[in-house]
Every structure is written in structure tokens, then in C-alpha cells.
N, C-alpha and C positions, 0 to 999 in steps of 0.2 A: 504493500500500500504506500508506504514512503517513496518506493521508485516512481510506482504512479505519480504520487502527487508531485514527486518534483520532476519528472519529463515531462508534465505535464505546464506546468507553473515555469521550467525553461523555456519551451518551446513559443506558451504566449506571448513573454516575456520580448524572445526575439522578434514576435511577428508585431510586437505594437513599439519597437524604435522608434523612432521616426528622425531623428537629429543626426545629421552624419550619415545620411543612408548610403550613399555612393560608397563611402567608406568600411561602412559594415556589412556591406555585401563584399567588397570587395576581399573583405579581410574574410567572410566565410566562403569565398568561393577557395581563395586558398588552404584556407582551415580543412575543408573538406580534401580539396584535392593533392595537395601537397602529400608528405608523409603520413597524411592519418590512419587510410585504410591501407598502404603499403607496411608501413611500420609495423604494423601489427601483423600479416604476414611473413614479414622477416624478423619479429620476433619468433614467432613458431618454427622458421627455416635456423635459427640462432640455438634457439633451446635443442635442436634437433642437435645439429652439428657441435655444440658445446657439451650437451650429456653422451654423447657421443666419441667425440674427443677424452673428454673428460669424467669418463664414465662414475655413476655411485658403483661402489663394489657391490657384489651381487651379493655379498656375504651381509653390508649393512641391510642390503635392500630388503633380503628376505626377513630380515632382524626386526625391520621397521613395519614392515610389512604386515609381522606375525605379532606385534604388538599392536597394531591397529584394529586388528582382527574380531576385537571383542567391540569394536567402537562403531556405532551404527554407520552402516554402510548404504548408501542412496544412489548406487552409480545405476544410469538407465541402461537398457539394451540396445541392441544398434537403431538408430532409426528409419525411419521410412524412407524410401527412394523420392527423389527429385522431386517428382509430380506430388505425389504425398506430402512433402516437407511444404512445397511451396501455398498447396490449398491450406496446409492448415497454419498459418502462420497468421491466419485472422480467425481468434476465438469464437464459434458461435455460441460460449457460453463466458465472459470476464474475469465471473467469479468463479467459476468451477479451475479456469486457468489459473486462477492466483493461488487457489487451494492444491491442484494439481503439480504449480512447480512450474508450471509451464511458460519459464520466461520470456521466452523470445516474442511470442501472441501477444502477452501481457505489454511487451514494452510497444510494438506494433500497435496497439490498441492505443496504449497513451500519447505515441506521436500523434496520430489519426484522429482523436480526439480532441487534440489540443490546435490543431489546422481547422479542425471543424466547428471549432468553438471563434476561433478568429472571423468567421463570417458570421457571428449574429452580433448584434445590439451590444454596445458598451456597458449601460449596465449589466445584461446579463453574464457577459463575458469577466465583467466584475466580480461579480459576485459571487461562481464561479474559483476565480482564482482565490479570493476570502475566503473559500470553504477551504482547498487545495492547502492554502499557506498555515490555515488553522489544524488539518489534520496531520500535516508534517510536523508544526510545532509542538503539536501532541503527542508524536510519536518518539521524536525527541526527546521527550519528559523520558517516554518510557525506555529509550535508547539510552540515556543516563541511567534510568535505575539498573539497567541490566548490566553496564557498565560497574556498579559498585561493586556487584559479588562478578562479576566476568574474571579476575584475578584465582576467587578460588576454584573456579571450570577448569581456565588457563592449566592452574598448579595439579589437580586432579587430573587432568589429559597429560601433562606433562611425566607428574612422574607414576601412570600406568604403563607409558610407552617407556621410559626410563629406568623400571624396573623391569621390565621384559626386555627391554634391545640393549641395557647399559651403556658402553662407550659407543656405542654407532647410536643412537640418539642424537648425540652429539656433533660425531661424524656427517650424518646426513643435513642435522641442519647449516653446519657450515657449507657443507657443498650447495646446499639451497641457496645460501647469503648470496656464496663467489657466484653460481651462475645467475642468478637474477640481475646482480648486481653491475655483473659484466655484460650484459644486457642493457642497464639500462645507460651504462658507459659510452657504448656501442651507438646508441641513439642518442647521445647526445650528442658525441663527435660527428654525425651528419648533418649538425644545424651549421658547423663552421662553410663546408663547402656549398652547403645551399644557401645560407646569405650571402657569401662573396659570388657566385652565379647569380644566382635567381635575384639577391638585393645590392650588387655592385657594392660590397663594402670589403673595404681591407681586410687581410686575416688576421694583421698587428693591431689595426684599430679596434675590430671586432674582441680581440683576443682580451686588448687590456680596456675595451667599455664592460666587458662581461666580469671582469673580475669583484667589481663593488657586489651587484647583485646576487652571484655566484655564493658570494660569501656571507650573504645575509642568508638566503638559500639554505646550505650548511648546520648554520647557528638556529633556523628559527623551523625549518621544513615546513616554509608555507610558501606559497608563490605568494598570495596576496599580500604579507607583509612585506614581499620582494618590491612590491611593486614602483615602491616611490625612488627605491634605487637603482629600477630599470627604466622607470621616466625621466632617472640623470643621466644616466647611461646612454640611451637614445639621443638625447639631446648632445650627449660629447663627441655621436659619431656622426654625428650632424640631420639628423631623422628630425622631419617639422616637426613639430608641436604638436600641429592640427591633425598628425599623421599618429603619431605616439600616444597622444591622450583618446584618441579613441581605437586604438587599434591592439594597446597592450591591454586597457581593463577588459576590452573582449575577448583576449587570447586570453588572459588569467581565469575569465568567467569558462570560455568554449572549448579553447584548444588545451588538451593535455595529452603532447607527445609521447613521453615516456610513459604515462600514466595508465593509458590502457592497451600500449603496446609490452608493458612489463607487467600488467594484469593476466593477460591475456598467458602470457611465459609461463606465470604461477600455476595456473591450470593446465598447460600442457606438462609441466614440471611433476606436478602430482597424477598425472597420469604415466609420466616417463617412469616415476616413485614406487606406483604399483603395480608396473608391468601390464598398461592398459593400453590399446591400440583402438585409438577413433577412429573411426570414419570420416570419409570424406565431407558426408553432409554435416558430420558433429562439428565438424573444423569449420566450417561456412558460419553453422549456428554461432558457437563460440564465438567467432569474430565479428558477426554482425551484433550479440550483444554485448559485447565489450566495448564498442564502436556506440551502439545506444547508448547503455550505461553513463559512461564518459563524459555524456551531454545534461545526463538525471543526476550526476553527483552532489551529493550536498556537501556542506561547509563542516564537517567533522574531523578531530582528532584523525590522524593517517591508520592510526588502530583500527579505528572503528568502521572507516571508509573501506580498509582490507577487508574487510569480512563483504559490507554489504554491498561492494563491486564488484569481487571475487566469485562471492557465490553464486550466481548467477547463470557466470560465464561457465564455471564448475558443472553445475546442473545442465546445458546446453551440452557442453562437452561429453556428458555424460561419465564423468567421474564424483568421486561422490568427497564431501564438502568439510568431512571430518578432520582431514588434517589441515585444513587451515585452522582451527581452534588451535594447533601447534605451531606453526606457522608464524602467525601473528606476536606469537614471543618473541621473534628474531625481524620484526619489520621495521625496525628502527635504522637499520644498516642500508637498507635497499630501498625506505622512503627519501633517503638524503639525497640517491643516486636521481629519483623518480622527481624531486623536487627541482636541484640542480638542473636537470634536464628540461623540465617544462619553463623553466625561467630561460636557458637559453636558448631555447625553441623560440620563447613568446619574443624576445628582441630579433633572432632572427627575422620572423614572421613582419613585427615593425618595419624591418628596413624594406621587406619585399614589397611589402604595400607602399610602402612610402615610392621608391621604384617606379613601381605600375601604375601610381596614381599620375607623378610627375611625367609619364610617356601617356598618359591617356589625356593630360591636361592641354599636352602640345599639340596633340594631335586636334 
């Protein structure tokens, strides 16, 4: 219901703009096409070739494996062929899909809903979003309480698998940290050559405007507190104003590069984990809602974000959603990488638009 309500309550959000529009199209046509839905692809091509390279030993695997084993297990069966996948991706029943698990319909639904709601009446369009903004703030309540005892879940999941797998416990979540982590490494060093291509900016100028934000980034793992030191950053590598002020709080608001392309790894990672082989169509699913998700994210602690981004993509995958409750002990390491990343991404993105605007202006 929180996804609901906030891909629904983003989605109006962008359709009632109106200040800066050439601008904010411009920045979502990039948003979209640039890296989003590639990155996420070669994250899954990354995870492949890095657990691969750098295989978990078979001996932690089965270890981890065999202590999970007692932990409710939710992973689906293969799914249905093409034609199947594609009709049912619009719920004939909301709620039974929300009850069923059945995210990807469910998030289908709330984009669909929230476009269909842009065509009536203001007030009701309003009113509408009050309901949405009321029931998310609600659930928040209850996303906090769940938060206060979440610590003794956490320690209870941690050491059932701890005392059945002992030192590979350990073992495996380090290997989780290094490959995620180097993942989201991986995509951040793509934002340098795509703004010196795509946004004409130095790689030295780039290098040392990024440093200020970079390191807010680090310290704070939020993009949005980044924000006021990538609006000086912009401005030092000479990005307008008129291009930067609306172009980076929409990349902080829409675009998260690393964000659901290193979501997206976590879930093919715990299927690599338990020796699960998806399918082609699980992989489409997976990607198209990590790709939704992304846009329905709310403003939470990276903790808590892990969980209700993740599992999703988990369930789509068709792997099942238990060890992320493990998981999220060690997300502190690989939110830094995911933060750092979306802060370089969004000034990249600045300069690109700034670019396409000044060629669209002459022309």
C-alpha cells in the first residue's frame, strides 16, 4: 500500500509541474533514456561475471544455504510464457494482487492510475493525492514502530544462521558487501565519460567539482542533503543556474542511478546465494520493477528503503525475501557506494541538460 501510494502521489506530482517545463522534460527524457534501464541490465550482466569471477565457495554456500533453510521461504515457480506474462501485468482484481504479492500489476496499476487521475478536475485530483499523502504518512507511523523491535528480528535471523553456518556467515556477507559494492563502483565511474561526451565537461573539472558533494555523500548517505553542495559544484563547472536549480532537485527527486541498478544486483545476488536460476521472463519482471520502484521510493532511513525496494524486485525474481532481513545488517557499506553514485550521476545529468538545452536554444 505505501508503494501505491507513493507511485502514485510521484507520478501526479510530475504531471502537475508546470515551471521549467522544457527543462523537466528534458531532464526526464534523459532520466529515462540515458543509463536507467541499461544500468540495470549490466548490473545483472556485472553480478553474473563478478560471482563468477569471484565465486562464494560452494562450501559457505551450502552452509548459508542450510541455515536459511528453516526461514520461511516464498521463492515463486517459473512463470508464465510471454503472452501470459504480458496479459496479466494489468490486475483484474488490485487487491487480491496486493495480497497475492503480485508486484509488478500492482505497480502497473498505480502508474495507470495516477495518469488517469491527471485528467479529471483539480479538486478531485486533490483530494485524491490528501488521501495518498495521508495513508503513506500512516504507514510510516507504523514503519517506525516496526523499526523499534526490527533490531531484535535482525539479531534473531542473524545468529540462527550464525549458529548453523559459523564462520561463513561471515564469509558470505563480506562477499555480498565487495560484490555489490563493486557494482555500484562500477556505475558510478560511467557518469565520468558520459558527462564529458554527452555534457562537454572536462574530466579534471568534473573530477575536482565532484569532490565537495562526493564527500558530503560519504558522511551523510543522502543525496538530498548533497544537494546544496552539488548546486556549488554545478555552478564551478560553469552549469547555468536556470539549468542546475531545476535539473539536480529533479535528478535527487527521479533519477537514482546506482540505486536501482545495485537493487536490482541484490536480488540476482541472493539468487546466485541459493543456487536459483531465473528465467528469462523473471529477469524482464525484476527489472521492470526495480525500474518502477525507483520512481515510488520514499524519503527513509537506507535501512528501511533496502527492505521495501528490494523486496519487490525479490518476489518478481522469484526468489524468496528472507535473507534480506540479513542482509540489511551489512547495508551500510554499499549504501555509501549507492549514495556517492546517485550524487555523481545527478551532476553529471546537470551538465547534459544544460548541453542540450544551450544546442536547442541556438537552434
Amino acid at each position: 500500500m505505501l508503494a501505491l501510494a507513493g507511485l502514485s502521489v510521484a507520478a501526479l506530482d510530475v504531471g502537475d509541474q508546470d515551471g521549467a517545463v522544457r527543462l523537466a522534460r528534458q531532464a526526464g527524457r534523459i532520466t529515462d533514456g540515458i543509463p536507467g534501464s541499461v544500468a540495470r541490465w549490466i548490473s545483472y550482466v556485472l553480478t553474473v561475471v563478478l560471482t563468477e569471477v569471484f565465486p562464494l565457495s560452494r562450501g559457505t554456500a551450502h552452509l548459508l544455504q542450510g541455515a536459511l533453510a528453516n526461514v520461511e521461504q516464498t521463492a515463486a515457480g517459473p512463470l508464465p510464457g510471454a503472452a501470459e506474462f504480458f496479459k496479466g501485468i494489468v490486475p483484474a482484481n488490485v487487491i487480491a494482487a496486493a495480497s497475492n504479492g503480485d508486484v509488478l500489476p500492482l505497480t502497473v496499476f498505480a502508474v495507470l492510475f495516477a495518469l488517469a487521475l491527471t485528467r479529471i478536475a483539480a479538486a478531485g485530483r486533490r483530494a485524491v493525492v490528501d488521501l495518498f499523502d495521508a495513508i503513506a504518512e500512516a504507514l510510516l507511523v507504523v514503519i517506525a514502530w516496526v523499526l523499534a523491535v526490527a533490531p531484535i528480528g535482525v539479531f534473531a535471523l542473524a545468529f540462527t544462521v550464525g549458529s548453523t553456518a559459523g564462520g561463513a556467515a561471515f564469509a558470505g556477507l563480506g562477499h555480498y558487501v565487495i560484490i555489490i559494492s563493486a557494482i555500484g563502483v562500477l556505475v558510478t565511474l560511467a557518469a565520468y565519460p558520459l558527462a564529458a561526451i554527452a555534457g562537454d565537461v572536462g574530466m579534471g573539472a568534473l573530477t575536482r567539482g565532484l569532490i565537495a558533494p562526493q564527500a558530503v555523500a560519504i558522511s551523510t548517505r543522502s543525496s538530498l542533503a548533497s544537494l546544496p553542495a552539488m548546486l556549488a559544484s554545478a555552478r564551478v563547472m560553469g552549469i547555468r543556474e536556470e539549468v542546475s536549480d531545476v535539473s539536480l532537485p529533479i535528478a535527487v527527486a527521479l533519477y537514482r542511478a546506482t540505486g536501482p541498478a545495485m537493487n536490482v544486483a541484490v536480488a540476482f545476488y541472493v539468487a546466485h546465494w541459493l543456487g536459483l536460476q531465473p528465467t528469462l521472463t523473471q529477469m524482464i519482471a525484476a527489472t521492470a520493477v526495480g525500474a518502477v520502484m525507483s520512481y515510488g521510493a520514499v524519503s527513509l532511513p537506507g535501512e528501511v528503503s533496502y527492505i521495501s525496494s528490494i523486496a519487490p524486485i525479490a518476489l518478481a525474481l522469484g526468489v524468496p525475501i528472507a535473507p534480506l532481513g540479513l542482509l540489511v545488517a551489512v547495508e551500510m557499506v554499499p549504501d555509501i557506494f549507492r549514495t556517492v553514485g546517485n550524487v555523481t550521476h545527478d551532476v553529471a545529468l546537470a551538465a547534459i541538460v544544460d548541453r542540450a538545452t544551450r544546442a536547442g536554444s541556438a537552434t
